[in-house]
Structures are given as structure tokens and as C-alpha cells.
C-alpha positions in Angstrom: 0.0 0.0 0.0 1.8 3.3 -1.3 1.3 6.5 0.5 -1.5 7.9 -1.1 -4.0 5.2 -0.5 -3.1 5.1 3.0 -3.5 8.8 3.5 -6.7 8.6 1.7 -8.0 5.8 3.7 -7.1 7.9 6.9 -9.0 11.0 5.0 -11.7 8.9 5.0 -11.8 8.2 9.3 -11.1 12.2 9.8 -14.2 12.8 7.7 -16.6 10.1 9.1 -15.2 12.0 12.4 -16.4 14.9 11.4 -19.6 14.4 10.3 -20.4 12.4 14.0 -20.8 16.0 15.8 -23.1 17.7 13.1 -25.7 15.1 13.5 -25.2 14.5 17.3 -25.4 18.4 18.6 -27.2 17.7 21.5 -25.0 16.4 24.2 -25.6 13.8 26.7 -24.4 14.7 30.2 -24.0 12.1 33.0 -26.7 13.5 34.7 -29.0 13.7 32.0 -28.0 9.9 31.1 -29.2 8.7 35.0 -31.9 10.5 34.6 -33.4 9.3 31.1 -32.2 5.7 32.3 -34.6 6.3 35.7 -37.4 6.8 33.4 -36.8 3.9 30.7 -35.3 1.3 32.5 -37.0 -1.9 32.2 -35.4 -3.7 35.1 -36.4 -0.7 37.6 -40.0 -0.5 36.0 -40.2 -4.4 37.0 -38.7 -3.5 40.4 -41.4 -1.0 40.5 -43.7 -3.6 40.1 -42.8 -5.8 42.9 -43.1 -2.5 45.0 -47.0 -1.5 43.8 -47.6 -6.0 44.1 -46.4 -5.6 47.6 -48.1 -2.2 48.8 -51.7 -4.0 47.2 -51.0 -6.7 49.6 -50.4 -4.6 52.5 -53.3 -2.3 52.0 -55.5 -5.7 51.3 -54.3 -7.3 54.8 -55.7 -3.9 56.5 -58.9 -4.3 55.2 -59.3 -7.2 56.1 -59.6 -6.6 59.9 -62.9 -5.2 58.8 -66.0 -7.7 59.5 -67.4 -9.5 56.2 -70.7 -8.1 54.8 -72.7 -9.6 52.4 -76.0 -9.5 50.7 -77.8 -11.5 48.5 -81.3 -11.4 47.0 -83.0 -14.4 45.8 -86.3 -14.8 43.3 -87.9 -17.6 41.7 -91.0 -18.7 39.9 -93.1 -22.0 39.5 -96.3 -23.3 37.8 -98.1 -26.9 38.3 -99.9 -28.5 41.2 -99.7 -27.9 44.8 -101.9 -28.3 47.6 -103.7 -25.1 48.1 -103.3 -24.2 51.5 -107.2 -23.3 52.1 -108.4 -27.0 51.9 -105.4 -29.1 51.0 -106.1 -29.8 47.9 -103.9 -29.8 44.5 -104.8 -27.0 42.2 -102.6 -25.9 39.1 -101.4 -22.3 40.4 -98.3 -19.8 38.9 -95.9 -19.0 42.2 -93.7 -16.3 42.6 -91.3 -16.2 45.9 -88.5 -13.8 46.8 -86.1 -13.4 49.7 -83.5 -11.1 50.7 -80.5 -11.5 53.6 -77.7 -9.5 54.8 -74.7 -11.3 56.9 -71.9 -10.2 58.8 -68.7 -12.1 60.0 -65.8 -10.8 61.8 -63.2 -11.9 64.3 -63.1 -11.1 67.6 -59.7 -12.4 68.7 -57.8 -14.6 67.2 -54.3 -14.2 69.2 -53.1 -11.4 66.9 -52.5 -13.3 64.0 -54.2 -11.0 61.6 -52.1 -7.8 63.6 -49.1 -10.1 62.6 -49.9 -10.3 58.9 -50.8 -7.3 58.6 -47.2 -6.1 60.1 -45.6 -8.6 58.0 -47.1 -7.4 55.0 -46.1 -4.0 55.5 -42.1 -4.6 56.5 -42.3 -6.7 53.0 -43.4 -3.4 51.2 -41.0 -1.3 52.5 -38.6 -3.8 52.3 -39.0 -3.9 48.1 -39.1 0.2 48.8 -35.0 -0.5 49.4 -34.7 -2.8 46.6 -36.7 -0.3 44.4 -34.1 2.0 45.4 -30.9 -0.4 45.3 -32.1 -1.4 41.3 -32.1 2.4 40.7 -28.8 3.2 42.6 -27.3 -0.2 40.6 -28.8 1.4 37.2 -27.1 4.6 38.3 -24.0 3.2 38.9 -24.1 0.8 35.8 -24.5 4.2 33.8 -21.9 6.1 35.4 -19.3 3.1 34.7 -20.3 2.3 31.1 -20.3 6.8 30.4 -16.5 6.3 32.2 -15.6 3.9 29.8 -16.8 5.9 26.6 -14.7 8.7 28.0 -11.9 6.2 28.0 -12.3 4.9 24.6 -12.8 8.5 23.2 -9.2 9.1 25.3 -7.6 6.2 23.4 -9.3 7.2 19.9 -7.1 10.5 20.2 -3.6 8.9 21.0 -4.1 6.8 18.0 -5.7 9.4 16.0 -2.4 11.7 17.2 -0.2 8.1 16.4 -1.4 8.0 12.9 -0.4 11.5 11.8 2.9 11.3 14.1 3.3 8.5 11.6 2.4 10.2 8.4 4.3 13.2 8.9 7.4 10.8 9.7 6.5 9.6 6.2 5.8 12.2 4.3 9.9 13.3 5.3 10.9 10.3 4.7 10.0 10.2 1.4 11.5 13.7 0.8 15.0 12.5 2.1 14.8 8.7 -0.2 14.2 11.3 -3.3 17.3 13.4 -2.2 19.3 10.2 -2.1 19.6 11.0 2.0 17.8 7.0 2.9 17.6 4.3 1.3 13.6 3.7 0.2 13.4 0.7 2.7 12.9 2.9 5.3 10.2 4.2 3.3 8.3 1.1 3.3 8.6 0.3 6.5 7.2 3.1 7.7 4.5 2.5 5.3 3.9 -0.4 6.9 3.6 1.3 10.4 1.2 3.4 9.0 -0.7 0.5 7.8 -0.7 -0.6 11.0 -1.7 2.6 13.1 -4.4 2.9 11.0 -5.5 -0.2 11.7 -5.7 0.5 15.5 -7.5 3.5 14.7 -10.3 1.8 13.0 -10.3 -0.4 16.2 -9.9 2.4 18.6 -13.3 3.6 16.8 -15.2 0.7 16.5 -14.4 0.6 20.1 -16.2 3.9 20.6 -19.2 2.9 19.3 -19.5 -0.2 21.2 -19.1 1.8 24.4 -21.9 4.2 23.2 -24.4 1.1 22.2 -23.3 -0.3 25.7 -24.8 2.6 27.4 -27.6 3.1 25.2 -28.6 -0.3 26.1 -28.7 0.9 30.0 -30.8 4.0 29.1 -32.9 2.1 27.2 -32.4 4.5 23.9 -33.1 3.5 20.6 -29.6 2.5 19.0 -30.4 4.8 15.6 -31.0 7.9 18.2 -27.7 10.1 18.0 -25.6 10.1 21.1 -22.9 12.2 22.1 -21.4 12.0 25.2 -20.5 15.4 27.4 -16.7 15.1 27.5 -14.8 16.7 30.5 -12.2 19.1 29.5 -9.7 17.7 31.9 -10.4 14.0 33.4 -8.0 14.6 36.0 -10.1 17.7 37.3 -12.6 14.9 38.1 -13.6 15.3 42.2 -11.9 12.2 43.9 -12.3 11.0 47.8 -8.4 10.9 48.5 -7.9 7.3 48.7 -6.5 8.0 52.1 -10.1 8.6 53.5 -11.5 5.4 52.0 -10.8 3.2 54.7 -12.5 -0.5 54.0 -13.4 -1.1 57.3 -14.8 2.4 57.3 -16.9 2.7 53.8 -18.2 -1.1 55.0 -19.0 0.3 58.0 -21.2 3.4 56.6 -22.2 1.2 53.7 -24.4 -0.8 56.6 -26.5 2.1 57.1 -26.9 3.6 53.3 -26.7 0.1 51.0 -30.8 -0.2 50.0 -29.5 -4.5 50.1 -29.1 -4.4 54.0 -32.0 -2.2 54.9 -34.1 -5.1 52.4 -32.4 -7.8 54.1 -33.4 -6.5 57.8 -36.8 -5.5 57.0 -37.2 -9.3 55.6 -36.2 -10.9 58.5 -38.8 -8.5 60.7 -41.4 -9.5 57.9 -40.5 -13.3 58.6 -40.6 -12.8 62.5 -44.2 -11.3 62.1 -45.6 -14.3 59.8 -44.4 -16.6 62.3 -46.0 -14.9 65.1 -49.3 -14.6 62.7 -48.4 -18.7 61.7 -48.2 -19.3 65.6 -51.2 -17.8 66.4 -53.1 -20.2 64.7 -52.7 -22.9 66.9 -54.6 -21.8 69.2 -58.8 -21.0 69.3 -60.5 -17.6 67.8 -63.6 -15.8 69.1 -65.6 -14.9 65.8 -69.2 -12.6 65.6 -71.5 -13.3 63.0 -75.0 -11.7 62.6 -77.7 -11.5 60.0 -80.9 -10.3 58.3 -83.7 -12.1 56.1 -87.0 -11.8 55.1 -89.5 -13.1 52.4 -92.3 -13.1 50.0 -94.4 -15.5 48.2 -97.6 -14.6 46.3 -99.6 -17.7 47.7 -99.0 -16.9 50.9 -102.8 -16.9 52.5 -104.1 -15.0 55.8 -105.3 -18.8 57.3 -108.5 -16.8 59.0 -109.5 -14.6 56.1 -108.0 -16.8 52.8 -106.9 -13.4 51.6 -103.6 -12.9 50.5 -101.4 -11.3 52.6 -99.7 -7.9 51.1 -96.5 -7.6 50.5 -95.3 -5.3 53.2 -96.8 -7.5 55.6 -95.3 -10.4 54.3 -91.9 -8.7 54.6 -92.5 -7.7 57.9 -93.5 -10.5 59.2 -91.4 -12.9 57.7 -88.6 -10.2 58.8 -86.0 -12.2 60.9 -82.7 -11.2 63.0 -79.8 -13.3 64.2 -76.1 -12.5 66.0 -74.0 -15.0 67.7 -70.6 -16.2 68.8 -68.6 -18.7 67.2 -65.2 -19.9 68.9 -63.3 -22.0 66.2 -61.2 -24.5 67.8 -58.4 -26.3 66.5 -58.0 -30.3 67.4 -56.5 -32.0 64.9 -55.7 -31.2 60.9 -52.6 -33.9 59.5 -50.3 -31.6 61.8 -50.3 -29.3 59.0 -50.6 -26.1 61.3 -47.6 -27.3 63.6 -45.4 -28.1 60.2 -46.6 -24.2 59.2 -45.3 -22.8 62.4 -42.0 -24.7 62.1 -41.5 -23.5 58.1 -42.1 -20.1 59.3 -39.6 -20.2 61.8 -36.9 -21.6 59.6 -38.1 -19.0 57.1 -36.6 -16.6 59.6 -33.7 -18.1 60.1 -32.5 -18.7 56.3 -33.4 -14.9 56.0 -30.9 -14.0 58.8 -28.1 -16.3 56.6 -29.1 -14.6 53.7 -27.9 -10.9 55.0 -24.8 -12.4 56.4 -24.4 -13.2 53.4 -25.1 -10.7 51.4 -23.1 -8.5 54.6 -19.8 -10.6 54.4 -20.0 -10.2 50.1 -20.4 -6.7 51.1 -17.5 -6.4 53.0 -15.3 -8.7 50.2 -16.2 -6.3 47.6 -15.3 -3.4 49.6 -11.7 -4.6 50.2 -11.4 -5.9 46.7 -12.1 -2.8 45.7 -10.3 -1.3 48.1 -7.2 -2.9 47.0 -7.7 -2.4 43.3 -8.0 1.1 44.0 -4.6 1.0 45.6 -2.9 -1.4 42.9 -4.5 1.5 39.9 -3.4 3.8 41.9 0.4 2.6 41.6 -0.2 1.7 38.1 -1.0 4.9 37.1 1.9 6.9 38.5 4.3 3.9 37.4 2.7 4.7 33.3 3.0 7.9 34.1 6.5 7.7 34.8 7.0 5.5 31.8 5.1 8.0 29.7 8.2 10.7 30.4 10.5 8.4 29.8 9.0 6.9 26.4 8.5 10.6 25.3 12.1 11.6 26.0 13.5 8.4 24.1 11.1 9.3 21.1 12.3 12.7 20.9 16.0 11.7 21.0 15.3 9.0 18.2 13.3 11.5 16.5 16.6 13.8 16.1 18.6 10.9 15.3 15.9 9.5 12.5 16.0 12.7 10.9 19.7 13.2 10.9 20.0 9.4 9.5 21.4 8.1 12.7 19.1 6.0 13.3 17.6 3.0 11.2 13.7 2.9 10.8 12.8 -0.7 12.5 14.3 1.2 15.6 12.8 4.2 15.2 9.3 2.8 14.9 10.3 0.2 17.7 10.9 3.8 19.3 7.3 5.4 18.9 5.6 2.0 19.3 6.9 2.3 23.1 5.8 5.5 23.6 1.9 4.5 21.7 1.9 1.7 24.6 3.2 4.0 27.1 0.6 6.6 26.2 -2.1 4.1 25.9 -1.3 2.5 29.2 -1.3 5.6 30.9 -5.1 6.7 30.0 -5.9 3.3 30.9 -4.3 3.5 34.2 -6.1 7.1 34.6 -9.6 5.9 34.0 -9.0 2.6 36.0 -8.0 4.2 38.8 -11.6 6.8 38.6 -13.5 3.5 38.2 -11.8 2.4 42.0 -12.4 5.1 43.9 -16.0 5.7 42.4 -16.4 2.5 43.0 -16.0 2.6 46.7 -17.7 6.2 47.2 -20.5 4.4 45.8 -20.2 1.4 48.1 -20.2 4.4 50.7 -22.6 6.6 50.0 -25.0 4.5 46.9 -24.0 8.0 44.9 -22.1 8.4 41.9 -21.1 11.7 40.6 -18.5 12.5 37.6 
């Protein structure tokens, strides 16, 4: 590949480059990226869900520490023989009937079980209120990491976009100094070859930035043919950072306890648990229960027995009008044990909820020092690339002078600006890995991320 099909293959990028920003004008902050992703997140909507599911059961369990009413109304009609009531004979007569009643059912006492439920009930709502808030906190964070990482890949896209031209201009005077008779044209082709290369890793480093962008688009839910351009700091290093110094593990466990939405969730489960065993307990034993009704009827062959006149229908009502109230104490004896084996499930309900947020408490605290020590090993990364970074840039420089005075040969040259490509890479790699730590653990200690 000569030198002018490479350059006008790396035309080509510059100007698919420069076309991204004039369709994409409107920029997409960090904030406004949580904030879309909040509203069009499937997995919070479903989390939402679970929340409204459990406040319905809560509000149903209060009601129902209201006594049952119900009403019913009943009316029929026959035709064919009966015994007339006047002389006990069978006639052919049409017979129409109704009847209405109104009940009432309610507990008096039944050892608190219902109280129980009801508590239960409403320690599970605001338990999936925490995990409502955990699956928005995780989204949050999810975004923040994957709008890090298109800040990264953006980073990278300019150190091989500044590689390639680094690598063109070494050509282009290159191939001034082979017509002059100053090199021989092998250099010339090998740096051809570089350049073949480098533009190569641009087309990667690009690709790359998309796939960060359809990452993240994925998280806010965004249709993948929307534009999206990401609001680039002007300096990443001017990013605020907790010095790592004040991110003790044992100390951003310790507040995580009290501001992680899992270990609120996980305590308000086992409080749930301990209520539906108490309600599951209080079954075994007997329950007071009031019950109370009205009824009355009407038939249109029902006969005064003195006059043989039909009685009306608001007498027939009235004195067919009945009243009833009574007690009922329901009394467990015997059903397959299946009450006891309820009581005993409950119980062990409670206890695999407790192992559950020690758990979830001791992953907690193993993420928190992982993270921890990553933070410290990114840390010492970084300032060792950064180092190297000098150093690479110095040797290129030198070689540089030496190229272009024909000291040098080109395999070491490029070997030369290779190193300091790596070196450069290495370091914005470092740079961003090292943000991803520590916002890692200020989110473990405070469930916020900010950039």
C-alpha cells in the first residue's frame, strides 16, 4: 500500500469524524444519562412492580380486619300443582317467591395473627421500597461506569488518531529524504507499513467507541439509531476524587451498613418473617368470631289462614322479617399436623433470611476490600505509566533527532514510537482505571455516583 492510498484511507476516518458531531449536537451529560435511564429502565420498572404487588398486599391485609358483609337477593318462579293451603287440595297455580338477607362475619380475637400479617405485610413493602431504590442506585451506577468507559475509549481514539499523523508526517519526510538520495527507500516502506498498521488501531480504537456508546444506550434504554454524544470533561484529571487515604475498607463497609438499600431489604425481611411466624403461631390456638344476619321473604300464595286473603307484601316482609347475632369460637384439634409443620416453616423462614444478609453482609465487605485494594494497585499503576510515559516521550524525541539526521535505522525508530503508543495508551488506561476504583467505593459508601 503506497502512500496515497493510506492517506486517503485515513482522510476517509477524519471525515466520518467529522460528520459524527453535526448530526449529534445535543449532548448527553452524566446526569441527564441517570436521569433518562430512571425513566426507561425496564429492570427498575419491574422492580417497581414488585413495589405496587407488595403495597396492594399490604393495603389488602388492612382491610381485612374489617367484618365481612354480604347481601344476597334471591327470586324464583313455578307453575303446576300444589296443595292449596285453604283446603289441602292440588290445584294448578303460577308462584312467585323472593327473599333477601344480609350477613356479617368478623373476628373477635384470634391471638393477633391478623395484627401479625398485617405487620408482615407492611415490612415486605417497605422492604422492596429499598430494593426499588438499590435497582435504581445499581442502574445509576451501571450508567456512570459504562459513560466512564466511553470517556476512555474516546481518550484512546485521540492517541491513536495523534499516532497516525505522528506516523504520516514521519512519512511524508521520509520520502522527501529517499528522493534526495539521503535514505535508502526501505525505510520508506517500512514506515509505510507502520502506517498500515496505526491505521488499523484507529479503525479499532473507533469501533471501540461505538460499542461503548451502544453499551450505554442499552442501559438507558435508547433506541440504538438515536444520535448520542457524550458530554466530554475538559480535563479527566479535574474529576472530584475522595483521596484514597479517606477510603478506609473497614470504614466505607461500615457506613455502607446504614446507606446500602440491600441491608435495609435484608433487615426489614427478616422482621417481615418474624411477624408471619408470630401470625403462623397464632393459629394454633382458638379464635372468638361474631356473626349476625338479616332475612326476610315473599311468596304470592301466601294466605291469611283466617281470612284466605292474600297477605300484602309489606306485611309479608314484615313478618317474615327475621334477626340473628351470635358467637362462634373455632377450635383447633387435629388437621394432619399441618398447622404445627406451618409454624415450624415459618420459623426456619426466619432463620434462612438471617443467613441470607450475612451473606449478602460478608459479600459486602469482600467487595469493599477488593475494591479497596484495586484502588490501591490503579493507583500505583498509574503513576508507574506515568513515569514511563516521560520516559518513552524523551527516548522518542531523542530517536526523533537521530531518525531525521540518519542516525538511526527505521525498525528502531518505529520500535521507538511504538513504546511511547503503549506508554501513552497504558497511561489513560491507568487514569480511568484508577476513577472506576475510587468511584467504585464512594458508591459502596454513600449508593452516589457523581463525575
Amino acid at each position: 500500500m503506497r502512500i496515497s492510498q493510506i492517506a486517503g484511507v485515513f482522510l476517509l476516518y477524519c471525515l466520518l469524524a467529522n460528520i459524527t458531531p453535526a448530526v449529534a449536537q445535543d449532548t448527553w451529560s452524566l446526569q441527564r444519562c441517570v436521569d433518562y435511564a430512571m425513566k426507561n429502565s425496564i429492570s427498575v420498572k419491574q422492580q417497581e412492580v414488585q413495589k405496587r404487588l407488595s403495597e396492594l398486599t399490604y393495603q389488602q391485609s388492612r382491610l381485612s380486619m374489617i367484618p365481612n358483609f354480604s347481601a344476597n337477593v334471591n327470586a324464583g318462579y313455578s307453575d303446576g300443582r300444589i296443595a292449596s293451603i285453604q283446603d289441602n287440595a292440588y290445584i294448578n297455580q303460577s308462584i312467585f317467591n323472593a327473599s333477601g338477607q344480609f350477613n356479617m362475619a368478623g373476628d373477635i380475637f384470634n391471638w393477633f395473627s391478623k395484627r401479625n400479617t398485617i405487620e408482615a405485610n407492611r415490612l415486605d413493602a417497605e422492604s422492596n421500597s429499598f430494593l426499588l431504590q438499590k435497582a435504581r442506585n445499581d442502574l445509576a451506577f451501571n450508567v456512570a461506569t459504562s459513560f466512564l468507559q466511553i470517556l476512555l475509549k474516546n481518550e484512546q481514539l485521540k492517541v491513536n488518531e495523534v499516532q497516525v499523523k505522528q506516523t504520516m508526517s514521519n512519512l511524508e519526510n521520509t520520502r522527501k529524504l529517499v528522493i534526495a538520495g539521503s535514505v535508502p527507500e526501505s525505510n520508506q516502506a517500512d514506515l509505510e507499513a507502520q502506517l498500515a498498521q496505526d491505521s488499523t488501531n484507529l479503525v479499532t480504537a473507533r469501533n471501540d467507541v461505538i460499542l461503548s456508546i451502544l453499551q450505554i444506550k442499552a442501559y438507558l434504554n435508547l433506541g440504538f439509531d438515536i444520535p448520542f454524544a457524550p458530554e466530554i470533561p475538559a480535563n479527566i484529571a479535574s474529576l472530584p476524587i475522595t483521596p484514597l487515604s479517606e477510603m478506609d475498607p473497614e470504614m466505607v463497609y461500615s457506613a455502607a451498613l446504614t446507606t446500602y438499600p440491600q441491608a435495609k431489604s435484608d433487615g426489614l425481611k427478616i422482621k417481615s418473617a418474624m411477624s408471619a411466624y408470630r401470625s403462623t403461631k397464632g393459629q394454633l390456638y382458638p379464635a372468638l368470631t361474631i356473626g349476625g344476619g338479616l332475612s326476610t321473604s315473599y311468596a304470592n300464595n301466601y294466605y291469611d289462614p283466617l281470612t284466605k286473603k292474600l297477605i300484602s307484601f309489606g306485611q309479608q316482609i314484615d313478618n317474615t322479617f327475621n334477626k340473628n347475632i351470635g358467637l362462634g369460637l373455632r377450635i383447633p384439634i387435629f388437621n394432619g399436623y399441618q398447622q404445627r409443620t406451618n409454624v415450624a416453616k415459618a420459623k426456619l423462614n426466619v432463620y434462612n433470611l438471617e443467613l441470607t444478609r450475612d451473606q449478602d453482609n460478608l459479600k459486602l465487605r469482600q467487595d469493599i476490600y477488593t475494591a479497596h485494594a484495586n484502588a490501591v494497585a490503579a493507583l500505583q499503576k498509574y503513576n508507574a505509566s506515568a513515569t514511563g510515559v516521560m520516559a518513552a516521550q524523551k527516548a522518542y524525541d531523542f530517536a526523533t533527532k537521530r531518525f531525521n539526521l540518519g542516525l538511526m535505522n527505521t525498525i528502531d525508530y518505529i520500535t521507538t514510537q511504538t513504546k511511547l503508543y503503549k506508554a501513552q495508551i497504558d497511561k489513560v488506561s491507568a487514569q480511568y482505571d484508577y476513577i472506576f476504583k475510587m468511584k467504585l467505593l464512594e458508591f459502596y459508601r454513600d449508593q452516589k455516583i457523581s463525575l
